[in-house]
C-alpha positions in Angstrom: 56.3 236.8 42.3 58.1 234.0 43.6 57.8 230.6 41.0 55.9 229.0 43.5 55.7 225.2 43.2 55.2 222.2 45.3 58.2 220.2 42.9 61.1 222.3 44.9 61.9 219.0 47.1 65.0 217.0 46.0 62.9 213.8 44.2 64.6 210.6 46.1 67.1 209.5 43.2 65.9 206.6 40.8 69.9 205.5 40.0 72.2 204.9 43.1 75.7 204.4 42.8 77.4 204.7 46.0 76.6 204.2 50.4 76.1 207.6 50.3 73.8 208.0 47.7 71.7 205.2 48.8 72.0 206.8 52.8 70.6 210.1 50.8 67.7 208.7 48.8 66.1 207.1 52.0 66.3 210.3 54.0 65.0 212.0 50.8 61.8 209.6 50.3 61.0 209.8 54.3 61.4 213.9 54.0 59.2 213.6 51.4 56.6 211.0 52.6 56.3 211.9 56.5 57.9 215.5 57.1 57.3 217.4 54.5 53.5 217.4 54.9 53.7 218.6 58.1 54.1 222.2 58.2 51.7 222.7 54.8 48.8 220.9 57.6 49.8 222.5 60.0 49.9 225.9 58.0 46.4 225.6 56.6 45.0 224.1 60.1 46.4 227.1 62.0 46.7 229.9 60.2 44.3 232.9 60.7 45.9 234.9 58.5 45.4 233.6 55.0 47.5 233.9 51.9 47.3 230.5 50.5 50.2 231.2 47.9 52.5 233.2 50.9 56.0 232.8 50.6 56.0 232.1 53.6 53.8 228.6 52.9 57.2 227.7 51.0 59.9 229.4 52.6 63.3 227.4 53.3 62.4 227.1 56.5 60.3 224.4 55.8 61.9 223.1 52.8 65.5 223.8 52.5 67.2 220.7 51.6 69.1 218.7 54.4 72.8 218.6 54.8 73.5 214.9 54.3 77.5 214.9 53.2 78.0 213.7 56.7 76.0 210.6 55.9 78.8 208.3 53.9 78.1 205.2 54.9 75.0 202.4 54.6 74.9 198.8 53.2 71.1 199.0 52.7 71.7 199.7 48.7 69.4 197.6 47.3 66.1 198.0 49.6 66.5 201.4 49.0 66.8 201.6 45.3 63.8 199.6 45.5 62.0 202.7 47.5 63.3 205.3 45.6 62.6 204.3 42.4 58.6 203.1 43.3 58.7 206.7 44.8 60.3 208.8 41.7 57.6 206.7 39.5 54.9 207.6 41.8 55.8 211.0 41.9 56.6 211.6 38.1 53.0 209.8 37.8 50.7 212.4 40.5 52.8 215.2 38.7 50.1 217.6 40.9 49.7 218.5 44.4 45.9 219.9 45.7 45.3 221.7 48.9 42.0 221.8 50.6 41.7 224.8 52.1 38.5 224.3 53.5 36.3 222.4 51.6 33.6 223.3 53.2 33.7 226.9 52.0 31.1 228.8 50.1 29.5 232.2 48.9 26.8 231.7 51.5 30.1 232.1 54.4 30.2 235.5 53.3 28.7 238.0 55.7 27.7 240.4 52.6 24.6 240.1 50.9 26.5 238.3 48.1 24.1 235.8 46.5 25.7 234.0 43.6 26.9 234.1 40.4 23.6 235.4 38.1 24.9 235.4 34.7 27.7 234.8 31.8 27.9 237.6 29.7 29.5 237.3 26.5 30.4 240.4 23.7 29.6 238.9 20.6 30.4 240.6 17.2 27.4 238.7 15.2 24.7 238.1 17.4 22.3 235.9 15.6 24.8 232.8 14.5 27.0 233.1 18.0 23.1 232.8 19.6 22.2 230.0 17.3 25.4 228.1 18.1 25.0 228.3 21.9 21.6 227.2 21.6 21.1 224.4 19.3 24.0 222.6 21.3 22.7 223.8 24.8 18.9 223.6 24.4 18.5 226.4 26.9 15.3 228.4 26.6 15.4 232.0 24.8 13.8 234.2 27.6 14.8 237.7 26.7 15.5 239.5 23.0 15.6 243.0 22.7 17.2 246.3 21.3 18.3 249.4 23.0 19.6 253.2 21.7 19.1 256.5 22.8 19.1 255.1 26.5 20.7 257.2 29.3 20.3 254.4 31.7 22.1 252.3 29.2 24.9 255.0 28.5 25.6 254.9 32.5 25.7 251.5 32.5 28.1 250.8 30.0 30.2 254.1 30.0 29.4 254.8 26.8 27.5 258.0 25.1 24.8 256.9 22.8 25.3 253.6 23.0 23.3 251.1 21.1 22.6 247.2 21.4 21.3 244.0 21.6 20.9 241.9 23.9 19.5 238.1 24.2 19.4 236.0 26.8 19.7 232.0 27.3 18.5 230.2 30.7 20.5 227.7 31.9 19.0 225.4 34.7 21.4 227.5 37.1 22.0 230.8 35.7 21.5 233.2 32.4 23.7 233.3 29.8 23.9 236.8 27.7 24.7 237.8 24.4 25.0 241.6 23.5 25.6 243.0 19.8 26.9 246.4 20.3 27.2 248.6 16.9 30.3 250.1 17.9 31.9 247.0 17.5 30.7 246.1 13.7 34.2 247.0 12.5 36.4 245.7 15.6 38.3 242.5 14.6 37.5 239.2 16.8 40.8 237.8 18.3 41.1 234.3 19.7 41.6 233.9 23.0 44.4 232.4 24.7 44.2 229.7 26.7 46.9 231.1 29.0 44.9 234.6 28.8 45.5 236.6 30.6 41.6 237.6 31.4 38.6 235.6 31.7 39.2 233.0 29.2 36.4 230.9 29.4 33.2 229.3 31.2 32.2 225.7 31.2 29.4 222.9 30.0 28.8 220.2 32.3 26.3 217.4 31.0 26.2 213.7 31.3 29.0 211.3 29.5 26.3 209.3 27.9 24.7 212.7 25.9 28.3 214.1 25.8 28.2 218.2 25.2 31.6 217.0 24.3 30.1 215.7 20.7 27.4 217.8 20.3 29.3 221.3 20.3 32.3 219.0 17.4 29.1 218.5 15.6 27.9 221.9 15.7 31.3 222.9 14.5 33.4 224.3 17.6 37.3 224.0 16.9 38.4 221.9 19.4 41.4 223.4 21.2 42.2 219.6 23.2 44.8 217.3 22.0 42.9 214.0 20.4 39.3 213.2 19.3 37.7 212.8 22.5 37.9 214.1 26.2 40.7 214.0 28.2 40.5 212.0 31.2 42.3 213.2 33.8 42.6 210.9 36.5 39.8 207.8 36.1 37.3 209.8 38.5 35.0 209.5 36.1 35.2 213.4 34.4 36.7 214.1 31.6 37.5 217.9 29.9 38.1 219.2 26.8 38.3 223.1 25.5 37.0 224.3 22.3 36.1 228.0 20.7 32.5 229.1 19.5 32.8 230.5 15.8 33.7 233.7 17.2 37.0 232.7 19.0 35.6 232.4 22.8 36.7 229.7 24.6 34.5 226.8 26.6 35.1 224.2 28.6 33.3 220.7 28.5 33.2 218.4 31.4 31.6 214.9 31.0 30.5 213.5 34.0 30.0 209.5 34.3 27.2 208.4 36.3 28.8 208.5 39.7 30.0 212.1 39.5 26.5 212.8 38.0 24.8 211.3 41.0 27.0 212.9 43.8 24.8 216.5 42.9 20.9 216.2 43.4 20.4 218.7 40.9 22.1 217.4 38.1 19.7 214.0 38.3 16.9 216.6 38.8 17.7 219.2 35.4 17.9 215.6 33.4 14.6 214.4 34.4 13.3 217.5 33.6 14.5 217.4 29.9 17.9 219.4 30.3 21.1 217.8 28.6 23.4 220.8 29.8 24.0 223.6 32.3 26.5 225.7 33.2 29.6 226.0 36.0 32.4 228.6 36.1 33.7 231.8 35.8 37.9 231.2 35.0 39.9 233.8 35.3 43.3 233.4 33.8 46.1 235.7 35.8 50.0 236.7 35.8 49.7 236.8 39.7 47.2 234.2 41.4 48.7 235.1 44.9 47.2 238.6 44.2 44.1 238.0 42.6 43.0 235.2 44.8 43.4 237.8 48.1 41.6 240.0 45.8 38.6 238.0 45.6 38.9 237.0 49.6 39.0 240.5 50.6 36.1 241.3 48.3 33.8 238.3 48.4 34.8 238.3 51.9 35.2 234.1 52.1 38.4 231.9 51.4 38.5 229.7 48.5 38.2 226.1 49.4 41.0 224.7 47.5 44.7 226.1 45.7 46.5 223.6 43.4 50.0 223.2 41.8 50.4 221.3 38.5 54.1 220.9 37.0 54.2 218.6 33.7 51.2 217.0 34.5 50.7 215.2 30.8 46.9 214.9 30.5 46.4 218.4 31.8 48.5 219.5 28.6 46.6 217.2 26.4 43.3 219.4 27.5 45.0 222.8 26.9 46.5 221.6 23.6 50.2 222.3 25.2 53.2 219.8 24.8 53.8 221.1 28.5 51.9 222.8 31.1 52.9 224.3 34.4 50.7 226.3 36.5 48.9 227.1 39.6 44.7 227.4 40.5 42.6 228.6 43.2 38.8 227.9 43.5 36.0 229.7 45.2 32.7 227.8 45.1 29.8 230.4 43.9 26.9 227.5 45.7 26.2 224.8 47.6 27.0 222.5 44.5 29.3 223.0 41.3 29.7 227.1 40.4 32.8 227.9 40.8 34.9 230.9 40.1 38.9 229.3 39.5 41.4 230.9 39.0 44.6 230.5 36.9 48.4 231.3 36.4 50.3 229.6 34.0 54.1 229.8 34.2 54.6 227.4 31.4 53.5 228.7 28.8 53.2 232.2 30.4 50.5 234.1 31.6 51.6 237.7 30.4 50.7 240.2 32.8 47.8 242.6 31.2 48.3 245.3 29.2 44.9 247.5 30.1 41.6 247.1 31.5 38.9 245.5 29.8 36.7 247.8 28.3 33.0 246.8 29.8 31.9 246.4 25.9 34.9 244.8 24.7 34.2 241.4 22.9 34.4 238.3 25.2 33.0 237.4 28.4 32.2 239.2 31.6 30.3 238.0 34.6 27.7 238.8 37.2 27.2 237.9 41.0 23.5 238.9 42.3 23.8 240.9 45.4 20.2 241.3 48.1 21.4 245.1 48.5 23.4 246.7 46.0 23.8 250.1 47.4 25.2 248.8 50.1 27.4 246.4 48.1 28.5 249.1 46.1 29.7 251.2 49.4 31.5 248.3 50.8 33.2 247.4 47.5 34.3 251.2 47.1 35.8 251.2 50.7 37.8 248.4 49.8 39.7 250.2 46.3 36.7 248.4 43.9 36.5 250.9 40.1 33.2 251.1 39.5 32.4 252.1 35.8 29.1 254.0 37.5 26.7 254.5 40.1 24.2 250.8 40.4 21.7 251.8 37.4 18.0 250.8 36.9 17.7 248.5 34.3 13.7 247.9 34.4 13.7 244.4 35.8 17.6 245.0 37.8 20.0 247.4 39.5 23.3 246.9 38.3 26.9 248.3 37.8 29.8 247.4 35.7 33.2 247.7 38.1 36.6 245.9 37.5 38.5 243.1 39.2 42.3 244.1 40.1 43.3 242.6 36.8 41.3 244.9 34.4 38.7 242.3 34.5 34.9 243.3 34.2 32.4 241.9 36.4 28.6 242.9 37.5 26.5 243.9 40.5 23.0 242.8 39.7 20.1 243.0 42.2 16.7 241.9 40.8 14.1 244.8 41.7 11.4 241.8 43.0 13.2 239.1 45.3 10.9 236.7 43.4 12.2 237.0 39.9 12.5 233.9 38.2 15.7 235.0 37.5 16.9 235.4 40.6 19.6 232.9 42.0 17.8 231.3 44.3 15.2 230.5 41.8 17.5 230.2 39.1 19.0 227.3 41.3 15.7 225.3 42.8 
């Protein structure tokens, strides 16, 4: 794949020497400020056929740099310096580029019976002090604890013969977050995960700045990943993020939100007056090739993402991912109306390495759910499209669901609650 970056135009010159030069730079800063914005709007505005990483979206054909050895002569040296430097400093500032697809764009565009993202599920060697973690710092409600063995709905399930686990569950105000303890893994050893992956490397906190998850997850005793002692603030928007691992080596993600960012989501205001400090956001999938695992999810989700960024050197980006440089590219589908979102990642500094296997569905680490109204039929549309299922859609008791993976190797559930009014259900999950 193609480095693809939104850096590849010639940065109008901070030192100018000669006519020339200066005749260059001010050509440079207007290619830069008035046409080179034109064909990426006019791209995203009219093409029907989207591939929001194409090579096409950066061919030379929009951007090849302009012949301007003809232009040898200009006495407007100093006004221009004057430009070109405000402009390099600007630029060397933003350091990022952002695209709105559409923003408009959700799950609920999707002319499947996709509902939402239902759960986080998360392979945990020792179930009872990763559970105890989560929850004193979350405060979500224990619903669900329970064992299974000798199950053949299980062994289906989980492609595994004799398989035996278990398995508690959290409630988040907007979806579940599960824990399984399966024996087979007593004597595996725990690896930390990167935070250029590949796979999916983490899920995210989101809770108000002024009862920061930030310092309740340090005080619980999560290693924070994140340059400093504090948040990062990105860009004074009122957020700020930080990464950390449980005591199992699974990264998270904490974003503080101020009270205007806080305010912007009804719900948020809502879970707060109704005692919760936390909930939960994201699905990030860390990948060697975004351009193919973002067309992935189109094709099967069957909606667009709503935006694609480029970050190159961006310093306080770094400072969150504990890197002395970062370089790398994101796409974001939004899983609601509101703030679930699955992003996607590819680092090319340091490097996403490209996967060596699929994940196996009991592997330690996460995996992830999105609740489907008919799952037989999901499952017949997903297998049309080249979706490896691990089995048939199972009966669980309370759900249908089936294990299948992503074209990276990673796993991801089907879920369809047997009774449409299941407190667990998405749309009740996110009331």
């Amino acid at each position: 794949m193609e480095d693809l970056r939104f850096s590849f135009v010639a940065w109008p010159k901070v030192g100018c020497h000669t006519n020339a030069e200066v005749a260059v730079s001010i050509i440079q800063t207007l290619w830069f400020l008035v046409i080179f914005p034109m064909p990426v709007i006019l791209f995203f505005r009219c093409s029907s056929n989207f591939s929001p990483f194409s090579p096409a979206l950066l061919s030379h054909a929009f951007y090849a740099r302009m012949d301007m050895t003809s232009l040898t002569e200009s006495p407007m040296k100093i006004m221009i310096y004057t430009v070109s430097a405000l402009t390099s400093a600007l630029l060397a500032l933003t350091a990022r580029a952002e695209i709105e697809i559409d923003p408009d764009a959700t799950i609920h565009d999707s002319p499947t019976t996709l509902i939402g993202v239902n759960h986080i599920g998360l392979s945990v060697k020792n179930l009872e002090s990763t559970l105890a973690f989560y929850q004193s710092v979350s405060g979500f409600k224990l619903v669900s604890r329970q064992s299974f063995r000798n199950s053949a709905a299980a062994d289906q399930l989980f492609g595994v013969d004799n398989v035996a686990y278990e398995i508690a569950v959290l409630e988040a105000p907007n979806m579940l977050f599960e824990f399984i303890q399966f024996e087979h893994n007593a004597y595996t050893q725990m690896r930390k995960m990167p935070v250029n992956g590949p796979g999916m490397t983490h899920t995210c906190f989101q809770s108000a700045s002024n009862d920061s998850g930030y310092e309740k997850f340090s005080d619980a005793g999560a290693a924070i990943l994140s340059y400093g002692n504090q948040p990062i603030d990105l860009g004074g928007y009122g957020v700020t993020y930080a990464y950390g691992y449980d005591p199992e080596g699974n990264m998270f993600e904490m974003e503080q939100l101020d009270s205007g960012p806080l305010a912007q989501i009804e719900t948020n205001l809502r879970w707060i007056d109704e005692g919760h400090s936390m909930w939960m956001t994201q699905v990030a999938l860390v990948t060697h090739d975004i351009e193919r695992l973002t067309n992935w999810y189109s094709d099967v989700m069957a909606f667009r993402p709503y935006r694609v960024g480029d970050y190159e050197g961006h310093p306080r980006m770094a400072e969150v991912a504990g890197e002395p440089y970062l370089s790398l590219l994101a796409s974001w589908f939004r899983m609601d109306s509101h703030a679930k979102t699955i992003e996607l990642w590819q680092y090319r500094d340091p490097i996403t390495p490209e996967p060596t296997g699929k994940k196996g569905v009991t592997d330690f680490g996460y995996t992830f759910s999105i609740e489907v109204g008919d799952i037989s039929a999901e499952y017949d549309r997903m297998t049309s499209l080249g979706v490896e299922f691990v089995s048939e859609p199972i009966d669980m008791g309370e759900y249908h669901q089936v294990y299948a993976h992503d074209i990276d190797g990673n796993v991801f559930a089907l879920r369809q609650w047997n009774s449409p009014s299941s407190q667990f259900s998405v749309p009740n999950l996110e009331q």
